[in-house]
Each structure stands twice: as structure tokens, then as C-alpha cells.
Steps between C-alpha positions, in 0.01 A plus 500: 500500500610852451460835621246674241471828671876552500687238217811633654453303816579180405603193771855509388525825605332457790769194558779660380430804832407250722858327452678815539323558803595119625864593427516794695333337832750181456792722523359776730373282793564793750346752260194658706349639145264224519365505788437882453357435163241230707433727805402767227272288274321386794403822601355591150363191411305474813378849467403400120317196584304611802396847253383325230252313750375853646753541765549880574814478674794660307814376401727660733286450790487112347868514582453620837274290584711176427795648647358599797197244569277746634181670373470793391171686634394710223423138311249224642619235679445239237644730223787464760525149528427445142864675462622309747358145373641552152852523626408211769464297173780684302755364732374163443528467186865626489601148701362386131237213671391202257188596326213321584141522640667509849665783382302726360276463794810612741531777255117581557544519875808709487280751313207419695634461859259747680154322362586193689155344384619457097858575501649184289153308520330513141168677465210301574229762340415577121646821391475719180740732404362793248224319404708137420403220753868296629459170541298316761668431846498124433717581178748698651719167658518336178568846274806581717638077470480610109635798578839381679549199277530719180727723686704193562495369190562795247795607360470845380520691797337850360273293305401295827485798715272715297273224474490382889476839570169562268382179614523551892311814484239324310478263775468753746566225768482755803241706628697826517922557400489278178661774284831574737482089572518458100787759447698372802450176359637643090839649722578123704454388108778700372714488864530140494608485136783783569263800342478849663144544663225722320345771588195630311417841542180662649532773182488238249213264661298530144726319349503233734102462583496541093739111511187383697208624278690372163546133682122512532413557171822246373777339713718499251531887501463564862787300544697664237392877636623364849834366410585827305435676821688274704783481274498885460510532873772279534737631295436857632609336798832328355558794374503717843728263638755498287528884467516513882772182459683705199482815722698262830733345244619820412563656841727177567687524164 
């Protein structure tokens, strides 16, 4: 599959950064540049994934919020711990866990952790979601067994991604968190295989609700118009590392 919104994005490329970035990290063990480059996605990508589910909370109080652990009062208390659940979860998925049902549900109650009553438990209600009924609560067990096999069992990793990705929201399996469960879930994808995590932006939501109205009307597409945005967003990222790694290797040169 390739990129059709930008042809010049192709997985070679996308290889050919990822093993320069691999290079640098096996012979800069002590280099703190990556853990920087981490502590600051976090912060954005947590503010981006709570925003584009209605959280008001801004990004730099996102980042004080994680680094500090406390609430800020001019936000409600579960816009609070919504902040705080994301990078509960965050952290977990940097230890780069197995994927399976187990799994995601850990990732759920990360997110989750201060509605003790579904956090990691799978809805057991119908729900509709603009109009489009998910599927039953006695479907849900056996969708998300389909789910992790095919992430077990494909090979194309962008290809694989943007379709779990289209296909867990379409199960809907929770009864609240299933779009910053889902895009947790896409990052531990790319972690475990050595990728840079994601981070879709609040300011370009349309484009990513738009993946989810195309795979309605034909998989085929949605799942095209999804990896182009993944792909796209992960070479943005490749690309911010190594000008911050450039940048360090010329200060020591």
C-alpha cells in the first residue's frame, strides 16, 4: 500500500529514518535526547488525544498536570483525571506489553481508573454513535478475539494498524474512552515494532473522523485514508527526531 495523499512518503523512506535513528541510539546509549524527545511527545500527545474527545484542558497545563499529578481547579475533576488517566496508560505502553484482549483492557483502566464500575470491563449496553448502532454487547468478546488475531497475524504493520485501528472503533467495545483506548492501542503497534509513536492532532480531527466515514461507505478506502494519515504522522515524527539528533551530533563534532 502507499501513501496517496503524499507519494513522497513511501515505506523505504520511512525505513531508511527509522535506521538512522536506530544507529544513533546504539552508539549514544547515554544520550538523554531521547528521553527528552519522549517526555515532550507525551505531553502533546496527551493534550491532542484528550482535545479531540472534548477535553478543555490546554496543552501546557496538560504538561503540568502530568508533571505535577495534581489538579488544576479552574478544570473539573474528571477533565483532571482524564489528563491524568491518559498518561497512567501512556506509561504502560512504553514497557511495550504483548497485545492482547488482556491488554487492551489494562490500557482501558489506565484511562479509565476513576470510573471504577467500567474501567477495563467491556460495555454491557447498546450504544449508537451519530446515528450508527456498534455492535451488541454479546458481540463485543468475539469482535475483539478477531481483532487481536489479525493483529498477530499481519505483516504490514501500517497496513495492519490502520485497519485495527478503524476496526476497534467500530467495535466500540467500551462504554466510554474507546477513542484514546484505540489510539493508545495504534502507538503499542508501532512501539513494539521499533516505530516512533503517533500523535494526531486536535486541528486536523476532519481528516481523521473523515478515515471513519469513508470505511463505512467502503473498507477498502477507509483503510487507505487511515494509513496515509498514519504514515504522514509518522514520518513528521522521524523527521523531528532526527533534526533534534542532527542538531546533538553537531554540538559533539
Amino acid at each position: 500500500m502507499e501513501n496517496t495523499w503524499n507519494k513522497e512518503i513511501t515505506v523505504q523512506k520511512l525505513e531508511n529514518e527509522k535506521k538512522f535513528i536506530e544507529k544513533y541510539i546504539s552508539e549514544h546509549s547515554e544520550s538523554v535526547l531521547i528521553k527528552k524527545y519522549f517526555d515532550e511527545f507525551r505531553d502533546t500527545y496527551i493534550y491532542n488525544t484528550n482535545a479531540i474527545e472534548g477535553n478543555p484542558i490546554t496543552e501546557y497545563d496538560t504538561a503540568y498536570i502530568l508533571k505535577s499529578n495534581t489538579f488544576l481547579e479552574e478544570y473539573s475533576a474528571k477533565d483532571n483525571m482524564e489528563v491524568i488517566g491518559s498518561g497512567k496508560a501512556w506509561d504502560y505502553i512504553l514497557r511495550k506489553a504483548e497485545i492482547s484482549e488482556e491488554t487492551i483492557k489494562f490500557i482501558h483502566k489506565n484511562i479509565l481508573f476513576f470510573d471504577v464500575e467500567h474501567a477495563g470491563v467491556y460495555r454491557s449496553i447498546p450504544v449508537h454513535i451519530g446515528g450508527k448502532q456498534m455492535p451488541p454487547p454479546e458481540k463485543i468478546a468475539g469482535a475483539m478475539e478477531k481483532l487481536t488475531d489479525i493483529i498477530k497475524n499481519e505483516e504490514n504493520l501500517f497496513e495492519n494498524a490502520a485497519k485495527i485501528h478503524l476496526m476497534f472503533e467500530n467495535i466500540h467495545p467500551f462504554i466510554d474512552g474507546n477513542g484514546r483506548t484505540g489510539r493508545m492501542l495504534l502507538n503499542l503497534q508501532l512501539l513494539r515494532e521499533g516505530w516512533l509513536p503517533i500523535n494526531i492532532k486536535k486541528n486536523e480531527s476532519g481528516k481523521y473522523y473523515r478515515c471513519f466515514r469513508q470505511f463505512d461507505i467502503s473498507k477498502e478506502k477507509g483503510i487507505q485514508e487511515m494509513f496515509n494519515l498514519i504514515t504522514k504522522y509518522e514520518y513528521e515524527e522521524l523527521l523531528k527526531l532526527r533534526g533534534l539528533i542532527e542538531r546533538d551530533l553537531g554540538k559533539t563534532e
